[in-house]
N, C-alpha and C positions, 0 to 999 in steps of 0.2 A: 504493500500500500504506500509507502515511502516511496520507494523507487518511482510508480505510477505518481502519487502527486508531484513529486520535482520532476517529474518530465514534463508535466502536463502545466507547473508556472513556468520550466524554463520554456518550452511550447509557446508559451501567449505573448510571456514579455519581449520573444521572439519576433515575434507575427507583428506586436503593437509598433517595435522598432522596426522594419521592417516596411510597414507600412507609412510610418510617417517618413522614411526615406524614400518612397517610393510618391507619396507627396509630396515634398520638397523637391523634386524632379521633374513633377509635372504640374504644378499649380504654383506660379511665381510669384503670387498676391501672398502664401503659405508662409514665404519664406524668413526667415530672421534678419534683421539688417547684416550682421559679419554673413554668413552663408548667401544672400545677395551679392555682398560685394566678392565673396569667393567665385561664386559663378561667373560674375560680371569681369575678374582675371583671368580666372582660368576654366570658362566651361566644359572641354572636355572632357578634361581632369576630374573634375568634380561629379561629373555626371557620369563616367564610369568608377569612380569609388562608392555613388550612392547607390547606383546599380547594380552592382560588384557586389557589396557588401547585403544592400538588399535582398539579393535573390538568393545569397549564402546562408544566410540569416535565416531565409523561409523557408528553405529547402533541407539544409542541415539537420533540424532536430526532428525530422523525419525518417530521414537517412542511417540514424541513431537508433531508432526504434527499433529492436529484435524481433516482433510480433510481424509487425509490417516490412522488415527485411525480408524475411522466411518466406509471407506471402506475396510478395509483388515485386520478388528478384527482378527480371529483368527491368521493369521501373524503375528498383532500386540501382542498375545499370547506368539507367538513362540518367537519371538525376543526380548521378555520381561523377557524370560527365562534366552536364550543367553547371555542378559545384566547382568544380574545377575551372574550368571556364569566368565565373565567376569570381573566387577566388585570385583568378590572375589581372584580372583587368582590375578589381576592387584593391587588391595587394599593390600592382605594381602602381597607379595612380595615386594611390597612400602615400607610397613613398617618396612618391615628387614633391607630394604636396607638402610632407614632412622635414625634406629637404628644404624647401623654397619657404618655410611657415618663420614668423615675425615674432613668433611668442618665447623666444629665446633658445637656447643650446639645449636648456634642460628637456623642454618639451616637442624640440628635432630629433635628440634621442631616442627620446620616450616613445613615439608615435615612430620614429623610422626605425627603429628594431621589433615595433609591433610588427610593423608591412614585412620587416626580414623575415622571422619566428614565423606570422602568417604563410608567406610563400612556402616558405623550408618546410612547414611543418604539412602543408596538402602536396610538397612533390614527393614529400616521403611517402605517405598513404599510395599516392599513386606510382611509386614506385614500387612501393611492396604488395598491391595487387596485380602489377604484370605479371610480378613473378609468382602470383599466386600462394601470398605469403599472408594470408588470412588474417591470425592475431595482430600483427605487426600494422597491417592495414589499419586495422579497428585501433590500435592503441594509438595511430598517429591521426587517424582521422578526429578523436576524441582531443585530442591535442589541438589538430587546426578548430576543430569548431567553439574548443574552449577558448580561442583566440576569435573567431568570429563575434563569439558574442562581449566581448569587447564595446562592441557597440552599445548593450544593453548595458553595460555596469556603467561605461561614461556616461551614461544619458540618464544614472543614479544619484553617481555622484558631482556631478554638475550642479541640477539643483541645491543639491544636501550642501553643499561649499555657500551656494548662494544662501540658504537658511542661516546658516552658521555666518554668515558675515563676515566671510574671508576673504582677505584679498584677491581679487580677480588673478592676475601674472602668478603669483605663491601657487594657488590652486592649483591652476591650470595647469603646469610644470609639473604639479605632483600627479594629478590625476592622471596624464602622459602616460605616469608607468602603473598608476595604482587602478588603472581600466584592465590590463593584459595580465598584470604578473604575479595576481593571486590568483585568480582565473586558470592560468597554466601548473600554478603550483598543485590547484585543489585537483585539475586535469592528470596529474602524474599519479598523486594520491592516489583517482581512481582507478588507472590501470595500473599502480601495481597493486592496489587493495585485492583487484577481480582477477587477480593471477591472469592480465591479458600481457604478456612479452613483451617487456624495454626492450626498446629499441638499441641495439649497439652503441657503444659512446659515442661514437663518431655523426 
């Protein structure tokens, strides 16, 4: 019953993020003044990170699901593709933007080793189902998607920073890493908790 309800919040607050990137995409009345002015730089960029991430976002914690793995393999196929897909154009436009971003060195870090660990972490998955390497697959796939949802923790703790009446730059630098890298710790946790195979140190 545990397992099923935290699939089914991490599910929603999936869908919810997801969705509102998928409106700030398409409805430019939506949008926040900074994310304006980011489109208004750099639109392609941005439009395939919210894209990118979007579709990773909604498709992923489906992909995760064992029930629905088991039943709708080749779906689960297709949409392993998509993620992928996804994942590269959402990863690699992160990382420009993380590069080229004004909100200091702390927060180019933070955010361009997310897009690194991002990438790295779905070529693994899909290196290790070419070779037909099952566990290894699933343990890395659980790794990139705990980096997807990324998404969802920033968009937590964002406000919560604003509540608290923290400086806006302070925040924002922290949040950089404090979005991805409990996320991946809690990620490692679970596969080695479920005896699914680390992956080689390398």
């Amino acid at each position: 019953m545990m397992r099923t309800a935290g699939w089914w919040i991490m599910t929603s607050l999936a869908l919810l993020v997801a969705a509102y990137a998928f409106a700030l995409v398409a409805l430019p009345s939506f949008r926040p003044e900074l994310v304006q002015v980011h489109f208004q730089q750099r639109p392609l960029l941005v439009l395939a990170h919210f894209l990118g991430g979007g579709i990773a976002m909604a498709i992923g914690a489906f992909q995760l699901h064992a029930g629905l793995r088991s039943r709708f393999l080749s779906t689960h196929r297709w949409l392993g593709r998509i993620y992928i897909a996804a994942v590269l154009a959402g990863g690699t436009a992160g990382l420009v933007l993380a590069i080229n971003s004004t909100a200091g060195p702390v927060a180019q870090w933070g955010f361009g080793l997310l897009a690194v660990a991002w990438l790295a972490s779905t070529f693994n998955a899909y290196r290790h189902i070419r070779d037909r390497n099952f566990e290894q697959h699933r343990a890395w796939m659980i790794r990139s998607y705990a980096l997807t949802l990324a998404a969802v923790t920033l968009r937590i703790y964002l406000p919560a920073s604003m509540i608290a009446a923290l400086p806006m730059g302070t925040a924002y630098s922290a949040i950089a890493w404090l979005c991805w890298v409990p996320n991946l710790l809690v990620a490692e946790w679970f596969v080695r908790s479920r005896s699914i195979s680390p992956a080689p140190s390398r």
